[in-house]
N, C-alpha and C positions, 0 to 999 in steps of 0.2 A: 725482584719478584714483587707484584702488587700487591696488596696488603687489600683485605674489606674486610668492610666494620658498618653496621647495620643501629641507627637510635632512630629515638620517639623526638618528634617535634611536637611539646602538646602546645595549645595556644586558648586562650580564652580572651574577652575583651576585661579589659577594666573601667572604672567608674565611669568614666566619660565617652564609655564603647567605645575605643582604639581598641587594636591587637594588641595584645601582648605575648610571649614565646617565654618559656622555661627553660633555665640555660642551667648549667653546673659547672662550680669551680671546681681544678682538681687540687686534688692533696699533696702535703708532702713538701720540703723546704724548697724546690727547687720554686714553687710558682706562688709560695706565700710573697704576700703584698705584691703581686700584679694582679694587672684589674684590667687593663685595656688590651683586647685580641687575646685573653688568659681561660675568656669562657667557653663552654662546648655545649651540644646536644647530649643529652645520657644515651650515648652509645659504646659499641665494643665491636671487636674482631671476630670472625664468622669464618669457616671454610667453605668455600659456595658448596662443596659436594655434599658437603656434612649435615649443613643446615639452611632453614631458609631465610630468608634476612630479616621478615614480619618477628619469625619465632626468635631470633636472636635480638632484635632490636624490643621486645617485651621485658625478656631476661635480662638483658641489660639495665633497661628502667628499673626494674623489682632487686637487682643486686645494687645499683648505683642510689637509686634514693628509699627503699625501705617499704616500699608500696606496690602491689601490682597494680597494672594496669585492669579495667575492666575488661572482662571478657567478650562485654557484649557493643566494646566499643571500637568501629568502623575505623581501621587506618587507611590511610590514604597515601598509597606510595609516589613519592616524590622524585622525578628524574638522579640516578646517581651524579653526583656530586666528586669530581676527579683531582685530587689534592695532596701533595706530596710524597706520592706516591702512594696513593692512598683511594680507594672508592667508596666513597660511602654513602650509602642507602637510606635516608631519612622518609622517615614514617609521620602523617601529619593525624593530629589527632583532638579534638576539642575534650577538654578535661579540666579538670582543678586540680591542685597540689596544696598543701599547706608548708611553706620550704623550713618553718621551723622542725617539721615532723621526720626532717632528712636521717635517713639510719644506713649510710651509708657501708657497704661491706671494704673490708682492706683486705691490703695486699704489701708487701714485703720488695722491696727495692733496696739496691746498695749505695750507702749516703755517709757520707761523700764520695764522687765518683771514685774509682778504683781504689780505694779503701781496705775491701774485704768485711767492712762492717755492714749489717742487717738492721735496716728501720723499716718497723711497720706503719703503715700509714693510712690515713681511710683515701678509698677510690675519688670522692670527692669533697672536699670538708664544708660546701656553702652549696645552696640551689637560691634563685631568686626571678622574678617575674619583671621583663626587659620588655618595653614597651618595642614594638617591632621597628619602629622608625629610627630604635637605637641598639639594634642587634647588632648592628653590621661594627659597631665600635668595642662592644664586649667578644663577642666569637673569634677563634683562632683564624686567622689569614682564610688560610685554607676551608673554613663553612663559612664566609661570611657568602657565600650562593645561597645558602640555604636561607637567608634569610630574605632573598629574592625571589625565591620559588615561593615560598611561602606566603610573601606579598602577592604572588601572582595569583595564588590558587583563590585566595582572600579576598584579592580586592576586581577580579576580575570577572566584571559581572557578565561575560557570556560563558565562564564556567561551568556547565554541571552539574558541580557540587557545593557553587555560592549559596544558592537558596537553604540549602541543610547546613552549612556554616554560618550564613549571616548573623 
């Protein structure tokens, strides 16, 4: 059975106007000290019937880093994204973060596997600002698309929606 899971791509330029893309590490011992293909989008699992993937890809951001999203700010849905069984819906959005202000909510996993024992752990313990040109070396296998589409919408000047992003 396919699985969907709905996050925010937010993106802003940095010093030298490049993209840049907000990524999250997760938590918890299985993924301390990986770094490469270890990063994600703040997103989460959704039931299509239940909800819509905008309204769960917001809750996701505001559980996973500690901050809502603005209300009054425009996402832009981004082709799904088909990966491991997995579809997920990225939301693109210009915004700022401060990754030290991360308040990540937790959740409760069995460690070490079949164990029977209970560790809490936060949903992501790092956020950080990844210049876009090197997303595709931080993100799991499976979003490093995302980090193409994103390029597309960005840097594709018969877009649309370039001139409100540039």
């Amino acid at each position: 059975m396919v699985k969907h899971s709905a996050g925010i791509v937010m993106w802003r330029r940095d010093s030298d106007g490049d993209p840049e893309i907000l990524l999250v590490h997760p938590g918890g011992p299985f993924w301390a000290g990986k770094n490469d293909h270890a990063w994600s989008i703040p997103k989460g699992e959704f039931v299509p019937d239940q909800e819509a993937p905008a309204i769960t890809a917001r809750r996701e951001f505001a559980e996973e880093m500690g901050s809502e999203l603005p209300r009054d700010g425009d996402l832009i849905a981004l082709p799904v994204v088909k990966a491991s069984g997995k579809h997920i819906y990225p939301f693109l959005i210009r915004g700022d973060f401060d990754p030290a202000t991360l308040l990540s909510n937790s959740t409760v996993i069995e460690w070490p596997p079949r164990s029977g024992k209970q560790l809490s752990i936060p949903e992501v313990d790092a956020a950080a600002w990844v210049r876009l040109d090197e997303a595709e070396r931080y993100l799991h296998k499976g979003q490093a698309k995302v980090a193409e589409l994103v390029r597309g919408v960005l840097l594709d000047s018969g877009s649309e929606v370039f001139d409100d992003l540039a």
